[in-house]
VEXVO-290803 format. One record per residue (C-alpha): residue in one letter; x, y negated, z. Coordinates in pm, whole numbers, padded with zeros to 5 digits, always signed. Each point is the difference from the previous one (the first is absolute). Example, Ala and Ser with C-alpha at 12.3 -4.5 7.8 and 13.67 -1.06 7.14 Angstrom:
REM residues 2
A+01230+00450+00780S+00137-00344-00066
//
This chain:
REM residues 238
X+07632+00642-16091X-00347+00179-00018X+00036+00185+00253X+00140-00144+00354X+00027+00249+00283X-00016-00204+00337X+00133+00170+00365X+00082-00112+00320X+00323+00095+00218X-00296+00128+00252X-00380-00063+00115X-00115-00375+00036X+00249-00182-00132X-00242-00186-00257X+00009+00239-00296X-00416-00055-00114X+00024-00381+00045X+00282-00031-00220X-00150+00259-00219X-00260-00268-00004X+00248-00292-00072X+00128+00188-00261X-00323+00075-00173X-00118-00366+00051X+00305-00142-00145X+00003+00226-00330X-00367-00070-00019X+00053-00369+00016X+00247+00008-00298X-00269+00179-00189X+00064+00341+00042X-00259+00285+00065X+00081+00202+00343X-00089+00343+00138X+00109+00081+00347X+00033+00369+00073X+00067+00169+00330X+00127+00317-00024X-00119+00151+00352X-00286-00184+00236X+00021+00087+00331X-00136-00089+00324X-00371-00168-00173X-00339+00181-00054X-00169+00073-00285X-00194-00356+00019X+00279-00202+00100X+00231-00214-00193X+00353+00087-00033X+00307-00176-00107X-00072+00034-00351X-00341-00201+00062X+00147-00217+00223X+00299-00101-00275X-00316-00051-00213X-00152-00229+00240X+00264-00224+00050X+00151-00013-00356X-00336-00012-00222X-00099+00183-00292X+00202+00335-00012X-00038+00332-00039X-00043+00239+00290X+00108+00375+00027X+00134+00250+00227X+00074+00361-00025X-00141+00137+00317X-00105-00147+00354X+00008+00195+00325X-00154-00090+00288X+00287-00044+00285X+00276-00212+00015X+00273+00242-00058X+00275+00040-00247X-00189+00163-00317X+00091+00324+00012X-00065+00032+00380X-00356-00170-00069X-00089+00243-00318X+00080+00318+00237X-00199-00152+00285X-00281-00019-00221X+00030+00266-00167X+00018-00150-00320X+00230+00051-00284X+00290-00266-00018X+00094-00247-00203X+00301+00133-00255X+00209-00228-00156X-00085+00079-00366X-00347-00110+00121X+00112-00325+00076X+00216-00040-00307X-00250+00117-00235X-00250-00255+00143X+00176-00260+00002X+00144+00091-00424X-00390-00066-00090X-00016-00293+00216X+00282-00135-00164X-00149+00049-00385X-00334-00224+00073X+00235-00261+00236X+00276-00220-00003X+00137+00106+00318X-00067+00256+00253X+00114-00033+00340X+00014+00371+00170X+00028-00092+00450X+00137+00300+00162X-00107+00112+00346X+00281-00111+00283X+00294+00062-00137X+00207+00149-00309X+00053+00348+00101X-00353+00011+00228X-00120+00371-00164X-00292+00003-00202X+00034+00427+00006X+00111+00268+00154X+00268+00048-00250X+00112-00315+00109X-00081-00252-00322X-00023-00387+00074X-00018-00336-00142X+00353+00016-00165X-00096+00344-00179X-00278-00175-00159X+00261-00352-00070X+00177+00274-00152X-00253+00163-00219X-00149-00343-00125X+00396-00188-00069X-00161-00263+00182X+00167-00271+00230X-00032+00010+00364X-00050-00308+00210X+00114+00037+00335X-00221-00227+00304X+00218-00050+00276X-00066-00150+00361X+00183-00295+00089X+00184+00037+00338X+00193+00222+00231X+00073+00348-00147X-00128-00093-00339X+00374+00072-00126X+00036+00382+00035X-00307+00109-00119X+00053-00242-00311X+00296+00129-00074X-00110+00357+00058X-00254-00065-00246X+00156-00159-00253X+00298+00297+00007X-00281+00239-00020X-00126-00166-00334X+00342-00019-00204X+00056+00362+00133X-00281+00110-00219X+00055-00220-00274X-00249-00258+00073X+00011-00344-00078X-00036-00211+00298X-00076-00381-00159X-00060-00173+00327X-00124-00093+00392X-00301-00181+00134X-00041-00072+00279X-00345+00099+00122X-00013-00223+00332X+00209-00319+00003X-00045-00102+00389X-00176-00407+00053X+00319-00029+00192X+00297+00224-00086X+00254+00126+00252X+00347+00000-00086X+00024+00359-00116X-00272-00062-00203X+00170-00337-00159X+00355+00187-00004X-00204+00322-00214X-00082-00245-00291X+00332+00094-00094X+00091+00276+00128X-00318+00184-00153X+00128-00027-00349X+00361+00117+00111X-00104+00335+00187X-00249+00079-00337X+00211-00153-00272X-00263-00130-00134X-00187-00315+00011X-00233-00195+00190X-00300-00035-00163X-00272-00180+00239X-00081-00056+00336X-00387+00018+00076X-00099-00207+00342X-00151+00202+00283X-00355-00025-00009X-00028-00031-00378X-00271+00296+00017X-00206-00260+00233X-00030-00305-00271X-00328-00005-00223X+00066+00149-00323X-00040-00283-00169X+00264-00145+00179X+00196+00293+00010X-00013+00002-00358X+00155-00371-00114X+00276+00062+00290X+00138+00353-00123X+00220-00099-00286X+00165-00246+00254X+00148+00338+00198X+00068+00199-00255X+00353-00047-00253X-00004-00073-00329X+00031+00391-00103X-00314+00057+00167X-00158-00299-00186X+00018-00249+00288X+00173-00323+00043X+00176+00145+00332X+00385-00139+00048X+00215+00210+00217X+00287-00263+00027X-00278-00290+00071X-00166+00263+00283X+00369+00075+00149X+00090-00370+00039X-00344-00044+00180X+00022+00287+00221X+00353+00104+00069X+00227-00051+00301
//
């Protein structure tokens, strides 16, 4: 898996810290790691953005993006706003192909959600999953309405031939409601695919070198962690 596209069923729902995890995890095993995001949006020129901030919690990766814009808008809007060319997703792809010859992994973060359009001709994170072959890991809040927009998602992924190899999580509540307890299994059913981690809320907040030795511990064994879904459920369920 060079190549790891990550997306969220929406904003906030915890898609750069477990871009992090991910990245810390695969760098713990040995692994070298670039982080790309395809579209920045909503940072200056000076500021960091998620990319940097994936770096700063997870350690010693690579950091690219394609393009930043300054307001926090869907891409496309922000490009127009700015008057700025957009991002297209053979951009993207293509930086992410020569990431992926000098690294062991690249993780590509998307902006919001799957279909949130880079261009006015309407291209998006799943045009460039497409272009690359690559995987795409979908974050995924944990509570009330997380259901239909998972499931949305994940039909919008197998529509288009993608290959959808599992959920995270991005916030796991300190204390979970039940609709939060009863989704650790009914995530996995809506998606048909599995759960693969389930990062704590306020992971972002930790140190990094804390953050680092605890991010295998949330993430499955497919993503290189030590994560167990079953063990989780037993904990956590109704």
């Amino acid at each position: 898996m060079p190549v790891l596209v990550i997306t969220g069923t929406g904003t906030e729902v915890g898609k750069t810290v477990v871009t992090a995890a991910v990245a810390a995890t695969a760098l713990a095993g040995g692994r070298s790691v670039a982080v790309l995001k395809a579209a920045q949006t909503g940072v200056g020129p000076d500021e960091a953005g998620d990319a940097q901030e994936a770096a700063r919690l997870a350690g010693d990766v690579t950091v690219a993006e394609v393009a930043r814009f300054p307001e926090p808008l869907a891409p496309g809007t922000a490009a127009r706003r700015a008057g700025r060319a957009p991002v297209r997703p053979p951009e993207v792809a293509k930086a992410a192909a020569k990431l992926a010859t000098e690294h062991d992994l690249v993780l590509v973060e998307g902006a919001g959600g799957l279909l949130v359009r880079f261009d006015a001709a309407g291209g998006t994170l799943a045009d460039v999953a497409g272009l690359l072959g690559a995987p795409v890991l979908l974050v995924v809040s944990a509570g009330l309405g997380t259901l239909n927009t998972t499931e949305l998602t994940a039909r919008e992924l197998r529509s288009r031939g993608l290959e959808l190899p599992g959920l995270v999580i991005g916030r796991w509540p300190a204390v979970a409601d039940l609709a939060a307890r009863c989704n650790l299994a009914d995530l996995p059913d809506v998606a048909g695919a599995p759960l693969l981690g389930a990062v704590p809320e306020g992971a972002g907040s930790l140190a990094p070198a804390g953050f680092r030795a605890a991010a295998p511990g949330w993430l499955a064994p497919p993503l290189d962690g030590t994560w167990n879904a079953g063990a989780f459920g037993d904990r956590h369920g109704p």
